[in-house]
N, C-alpha and C positions, 0 to 999 in steps of 0.2 A: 263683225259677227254678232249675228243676235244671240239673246239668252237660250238653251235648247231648255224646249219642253218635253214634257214623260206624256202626251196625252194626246198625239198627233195619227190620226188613220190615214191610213195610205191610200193613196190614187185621190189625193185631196191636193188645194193648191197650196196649202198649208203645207203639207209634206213635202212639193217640191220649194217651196223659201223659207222653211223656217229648222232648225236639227231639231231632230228626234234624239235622245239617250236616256234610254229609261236609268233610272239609280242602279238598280238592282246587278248592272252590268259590269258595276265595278266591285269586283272582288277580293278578295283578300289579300294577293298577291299579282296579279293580272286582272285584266278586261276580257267579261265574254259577251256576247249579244247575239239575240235570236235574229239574222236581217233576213231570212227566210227569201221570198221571192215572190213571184206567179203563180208555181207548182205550189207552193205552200199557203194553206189558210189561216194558221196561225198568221197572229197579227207583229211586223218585226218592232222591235225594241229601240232598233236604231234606224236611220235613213245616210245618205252621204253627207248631209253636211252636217249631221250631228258626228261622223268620223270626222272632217275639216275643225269638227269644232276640239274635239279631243287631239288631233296633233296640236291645235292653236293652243290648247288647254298643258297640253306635253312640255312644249318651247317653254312657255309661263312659267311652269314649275323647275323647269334646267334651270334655267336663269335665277330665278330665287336660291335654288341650290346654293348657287354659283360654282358651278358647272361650265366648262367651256361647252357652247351650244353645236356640238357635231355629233350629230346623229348618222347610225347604219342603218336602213330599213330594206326589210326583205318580206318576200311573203310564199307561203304555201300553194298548195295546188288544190286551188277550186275554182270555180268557173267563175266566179264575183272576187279573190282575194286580190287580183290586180287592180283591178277599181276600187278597193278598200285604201290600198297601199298609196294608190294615187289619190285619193282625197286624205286619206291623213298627212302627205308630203305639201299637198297645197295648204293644210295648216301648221306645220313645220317652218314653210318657209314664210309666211306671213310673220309668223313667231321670231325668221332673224334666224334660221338657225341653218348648218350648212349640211346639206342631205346628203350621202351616200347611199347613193339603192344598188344594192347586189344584185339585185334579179329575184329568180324562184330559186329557193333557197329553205333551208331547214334552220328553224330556232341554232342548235350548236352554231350550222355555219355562218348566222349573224353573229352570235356570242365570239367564234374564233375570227371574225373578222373584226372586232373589236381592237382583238390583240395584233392582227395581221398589218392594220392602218393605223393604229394607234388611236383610238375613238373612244372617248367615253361612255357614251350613248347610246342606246341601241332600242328600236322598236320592229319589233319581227309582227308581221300580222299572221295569224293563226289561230285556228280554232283547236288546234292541237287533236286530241281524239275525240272531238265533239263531232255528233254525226251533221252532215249536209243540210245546212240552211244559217247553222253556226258560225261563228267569226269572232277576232279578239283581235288584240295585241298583247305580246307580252316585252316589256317594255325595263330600262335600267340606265344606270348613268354613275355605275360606280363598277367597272369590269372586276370579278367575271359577278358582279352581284345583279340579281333582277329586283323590280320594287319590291315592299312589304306593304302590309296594313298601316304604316303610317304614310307612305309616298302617297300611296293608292289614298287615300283619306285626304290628303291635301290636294288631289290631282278632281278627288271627284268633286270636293268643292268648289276649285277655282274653274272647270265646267258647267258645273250646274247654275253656279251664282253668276257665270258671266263674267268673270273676273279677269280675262284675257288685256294681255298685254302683246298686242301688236307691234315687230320691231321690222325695221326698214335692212335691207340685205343681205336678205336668205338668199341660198346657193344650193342648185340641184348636180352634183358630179354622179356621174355612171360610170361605177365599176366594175371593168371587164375581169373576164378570166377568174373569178374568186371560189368556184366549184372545184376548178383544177388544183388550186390553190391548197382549197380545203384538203380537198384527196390526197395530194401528194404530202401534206404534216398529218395525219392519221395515218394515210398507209405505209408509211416510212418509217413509222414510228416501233412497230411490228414485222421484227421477221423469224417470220416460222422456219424451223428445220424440217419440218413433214409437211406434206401437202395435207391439212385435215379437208374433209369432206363437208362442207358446209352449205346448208340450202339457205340464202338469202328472202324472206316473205316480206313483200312490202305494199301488202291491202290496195296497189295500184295508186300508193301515194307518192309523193314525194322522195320519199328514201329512195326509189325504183333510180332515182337519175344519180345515186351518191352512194348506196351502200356495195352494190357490189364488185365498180370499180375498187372503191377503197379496200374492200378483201380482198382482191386480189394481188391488189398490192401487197398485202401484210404474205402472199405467201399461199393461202387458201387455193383450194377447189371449190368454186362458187358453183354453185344449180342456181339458178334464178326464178324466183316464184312469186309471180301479179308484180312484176317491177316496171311493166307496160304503165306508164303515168295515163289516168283516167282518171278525170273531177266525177265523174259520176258514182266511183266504187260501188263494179256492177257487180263483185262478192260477198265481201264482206267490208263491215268499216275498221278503215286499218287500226287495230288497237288491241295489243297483243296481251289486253288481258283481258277480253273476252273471248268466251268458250268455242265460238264460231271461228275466231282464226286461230287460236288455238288448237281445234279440231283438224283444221285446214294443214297445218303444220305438223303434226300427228303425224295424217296421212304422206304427206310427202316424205317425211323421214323414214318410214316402213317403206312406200315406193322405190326411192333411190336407193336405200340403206347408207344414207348419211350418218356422218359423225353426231351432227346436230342439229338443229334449226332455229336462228335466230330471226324475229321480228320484229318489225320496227310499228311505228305509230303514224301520223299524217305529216307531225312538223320532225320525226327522226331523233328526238330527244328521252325515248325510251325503247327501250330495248327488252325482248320476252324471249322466252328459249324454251325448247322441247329437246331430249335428251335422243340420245341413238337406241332407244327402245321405244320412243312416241310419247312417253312421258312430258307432259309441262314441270316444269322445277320452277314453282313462284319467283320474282324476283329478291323475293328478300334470303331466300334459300340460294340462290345464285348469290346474293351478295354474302354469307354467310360463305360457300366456297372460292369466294376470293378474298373475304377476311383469311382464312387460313393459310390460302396458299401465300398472298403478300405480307400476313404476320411474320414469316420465315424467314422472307426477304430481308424487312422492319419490324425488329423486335420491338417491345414495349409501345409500338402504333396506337394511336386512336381511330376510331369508326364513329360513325353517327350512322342511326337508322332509324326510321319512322315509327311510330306508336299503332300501326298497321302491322309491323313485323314480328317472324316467329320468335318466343321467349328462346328458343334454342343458341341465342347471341351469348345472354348470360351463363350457360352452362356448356358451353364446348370447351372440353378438353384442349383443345388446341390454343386456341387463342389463351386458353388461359398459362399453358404452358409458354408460351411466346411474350406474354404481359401485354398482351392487349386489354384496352380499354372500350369499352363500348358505351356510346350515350343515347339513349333514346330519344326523339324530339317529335316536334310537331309534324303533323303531313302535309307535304309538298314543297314544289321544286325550289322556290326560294327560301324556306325555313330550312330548306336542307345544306341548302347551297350557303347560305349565312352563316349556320352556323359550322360546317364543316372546316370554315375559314375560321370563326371566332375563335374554336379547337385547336387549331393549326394541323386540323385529322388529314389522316391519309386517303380515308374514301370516304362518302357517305352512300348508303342505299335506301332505295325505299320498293317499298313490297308494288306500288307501281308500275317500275320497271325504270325511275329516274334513276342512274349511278351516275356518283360523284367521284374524279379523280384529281388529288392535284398532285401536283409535284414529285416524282418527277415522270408522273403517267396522264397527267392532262392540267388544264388551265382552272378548274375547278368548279367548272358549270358540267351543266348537264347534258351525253352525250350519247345516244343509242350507238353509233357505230365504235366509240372508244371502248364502249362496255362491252361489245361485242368481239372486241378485238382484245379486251383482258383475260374473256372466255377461251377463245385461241391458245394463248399466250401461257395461261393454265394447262390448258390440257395438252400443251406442246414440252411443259417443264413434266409431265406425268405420262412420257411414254410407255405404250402398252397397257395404260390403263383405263376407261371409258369413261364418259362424263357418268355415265348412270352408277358408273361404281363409283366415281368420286359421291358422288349423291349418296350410295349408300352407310358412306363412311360418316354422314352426320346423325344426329340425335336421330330418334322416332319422334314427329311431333305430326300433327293429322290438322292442316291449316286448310280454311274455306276460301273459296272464292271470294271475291268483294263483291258484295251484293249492295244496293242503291236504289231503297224504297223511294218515292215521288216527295218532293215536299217544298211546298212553295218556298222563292229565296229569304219571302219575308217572313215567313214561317219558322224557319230548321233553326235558327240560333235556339230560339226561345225553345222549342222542344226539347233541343240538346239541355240545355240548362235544365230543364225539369228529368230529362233522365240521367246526369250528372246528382242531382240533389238523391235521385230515388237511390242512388246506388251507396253516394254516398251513408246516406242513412240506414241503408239493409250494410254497411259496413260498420259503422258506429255501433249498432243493436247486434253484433256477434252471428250475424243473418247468414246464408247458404245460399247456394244454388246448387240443386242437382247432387245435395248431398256432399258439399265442399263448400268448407267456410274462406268467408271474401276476405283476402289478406291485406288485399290493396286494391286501392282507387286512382289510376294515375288520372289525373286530367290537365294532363301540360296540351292536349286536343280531342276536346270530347270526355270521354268516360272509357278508357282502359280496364277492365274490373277483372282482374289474378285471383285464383282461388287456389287453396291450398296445395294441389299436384303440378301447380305449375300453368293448368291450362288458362283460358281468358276470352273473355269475350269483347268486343269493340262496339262503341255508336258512336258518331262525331257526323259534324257536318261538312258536306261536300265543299268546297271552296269554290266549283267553278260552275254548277249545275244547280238545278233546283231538286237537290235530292238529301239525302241522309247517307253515309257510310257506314256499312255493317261487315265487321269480319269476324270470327270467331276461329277458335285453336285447339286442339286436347291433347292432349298429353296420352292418352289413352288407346283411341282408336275412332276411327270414322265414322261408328254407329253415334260416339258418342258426340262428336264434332257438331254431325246432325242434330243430336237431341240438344247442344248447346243452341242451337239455334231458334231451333222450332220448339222447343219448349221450354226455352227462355227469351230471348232478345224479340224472337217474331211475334209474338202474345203481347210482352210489355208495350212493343210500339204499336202495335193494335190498339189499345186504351185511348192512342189518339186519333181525332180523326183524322187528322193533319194530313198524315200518312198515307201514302196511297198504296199502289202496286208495285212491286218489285219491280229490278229489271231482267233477273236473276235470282235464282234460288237453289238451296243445296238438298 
């Protein structure tokens, strides 16, 4: 395998013999790359045998581990993810290593087929909510944990420098039957005593072939909504926290008069909900109602949740009556998943829509149909009562959208850093915003910045885009959530030009 290069145009002969992997595609926790196509003129990041070269690059690194080299690979529903899955398996098995391919399959159900065959390893190709032209892997070798920033650091080295170690007796086995498989340990797992009324939304990805089987097992009345699988997602792109399938979900709940509306994402690993009045409930407010209802269960439990999430964790009555513990940590699925285990926590959430369950409610990765099935289970132990009144029984707090101004990959750290410093220092000098002095700076990811009532504003960097992360909170009311916004965080990033346009705004 040659060394890949970052600087190869397409429809060159270069592009067909030599990998393409731009740097920038290895991310913090996972691999994204732009491979775009025909239809697209953006120019792609990667080619196929700069994927051959990343499984070659994968094997390399198991091995060094020392890791027994048995990998699961699965892949999502796009019209190129097969042909992703099949050139990183032809460098897998160059690497020595012995493959398991599930099929089309959801991130979870590689992660539960880890545990089902007993496999260390696992590489799921998927762009996850990345729109159409997008592609990844998300990739582990230590169940149920996925890489960090130090895997992902030694994996992009020993790609980029060439460092491959080709071994002699790789093995491809095809695993039949592992959907049903799936299905029948999630939906077994849940039994309802009420039929609740639940509309399944699955943006025509993925989920469509897994989630509404598995509700109905748990007991549900499923409606089924875009579960028709189509790689072109001619609605919207499945990703249940943005405002478009959101809205989408709304709507169906009013239509049917469903109990709720659960959505899923492309690879099924997160999960969104709209309540039985059309309401969205963020995820981190979903995971805040099933802190309370499982503190009940598990007294003195721990939680982990994102530095995205509402501050309503540390002041609910409930939990604290119960002795729960809550830790806030870094954003995303493997910072959540790591440490929810290092904790020995019972759940972790993040405002995403990733929820974490281990023991004795899941394996301890990240699973949209399990979380959707905790949602059930909740409002099955809270008969005669609504989700929306469960909702109104937490704090007031007036949380934004995540919003995700443009900013190149090579860019956003170094920004973040400069508005890490700015905050810092309007903290140090006894400094305000909006007429509420800054109490705290967390930066365990990005710049967290708490003023005195409680509310807070967020910037950090995306992990898997070339973008920035912005959410803001108030304590107060939604005019002021806004004006948290726009006449604090959207100004300050303005000063750079880095910054581009949103993708979303409040």
């Amino acid at each position: 395998m040659k060394t890949p290069r970052a600087d190869i145009a397409a429809n060159t002969y270069d592009f067909e013999t030599t990998p393409l992997v731009k740097p920038t595609g290895f991310r913090e926790y996972d691999a994204r790359w732009w491979f775009g196509g025909p239809q697209y003129p953006q120019a792609p990041e990667l080619n196929f045998l700069g994927v051959q070269a990343l499984g070659l690059g994968l094997g390399t690194l198991i091995r060094e581990m020392g890791v027994a080299p048995r990998v699961v690979v699965g892949h999502d529903y796009r019209s190129y993810s097969l042909s992703i899955k099949q050139a990183l398996t032809l460098g897998l098995l160059e690497a020595g290593c012995e493959v398991h391919d599930i099929g089309l399959a959801l991130s979870p159900v590689a992660y539960f087929a880890q545990f089902a065959l007993d496999i260390p390893c696992v590489a799921m190709v998927t762009a996850s909510h990345n729109e159409n032209g997008w592609t990844g892997v998300k990739m582990g070798a230590n169940k149920p944990l996925t890489f960090g920033p130090d895997e992902m650091g030694k994996l992009k080295d020993i790609v980029l420098g060439g460092k491959f170690r080709p071994q002699p007796g790789g093995t491809l086995i095809r695993v039949q039957g592992m959907r049903e498989r799936y299905i029948q340990h999630v939906g077994s797992a849940v039994k309802l005593s009420r039929p609740i009324k639940v509309i399944a939304a699955c943006g025509n990805g993925a989920a469509g072939a897994f989630a509404p089987d598995a509700l109905r097992m748990m007991g549900a009345e499923v409606i089924e909504m875009d579960t028709e699988l189509d790689y072109t997602f001619p609605k919207y792109n499945p990703n249940p926290e943005d405002i478009e399938m959101l809205h989408s979900m709304s709507a169906a709940v009013k239509a049917h008069g469903a109990d709720l509306c659960v959505g899923f994402d492309g690879d099924g690993d997160r999960c969104g909900v709209v309540d039985d009045k059309g309401e969205e409930i963020f995820a981190d407010k979903i995971g805040l109602l099933l802190a309370r209802d499982l503190s009940r269960l598990h007294r003195n439990a721990t939680f982990v949740v994102d530095v995205k999430s509402t501050g309503l964790y540390k002041t609910d009555p409930v939990l604290k009556e119960n002795g729960a513990t809550v830790d806030y940590y870094k954003t995303g699925h493997s910072y959540i998943k790591r440490r929810t285990t290092d904790l020995n926590a019972l759940a972790g959430f993040e405002k995403s829509g990733h929820l974490f369950f281990r023991e004795p409610y899941g394996y301890g990765y990240d699973d949209g149909i399990v979380a959707a099935g905790a949602v059930l289970q909740m409002l099955d132990r809270n008969p005669g009562r609504s989700l929306s009144e469960l909702k109104a029984d937490l704090g007031e707090a007036w949380t934004s959208l995540t919003m995700s101004p443009h900013c190149a990959d090579e860019k956003k750290y170094g920004i973040v850093d400069k508005v890490v410093a700015d905050y810092e220092a309007l903290k140090a000098s006894g400094g305000s915003i909006l007429g509420r002095k800054v109490i705290d700076v967390n930066t365990v990811n990005g710049a967290r910045v708490t003023l005195d009532d409680g509310s807070w504003v967020l910037v950090r960097a995306s992990s898997n885009k070339p973008e920035l992360v912005v959410v803001v909170e108030s304590m107060s009311s939604t005019s002021d959530m806004k004006a948290l916004f726009r006449e604090e965080v959207k100004p300050h990033l303005a000063k750079f030009s880095e910054v581009g346009a949103y993708n979303q705004e409040i």
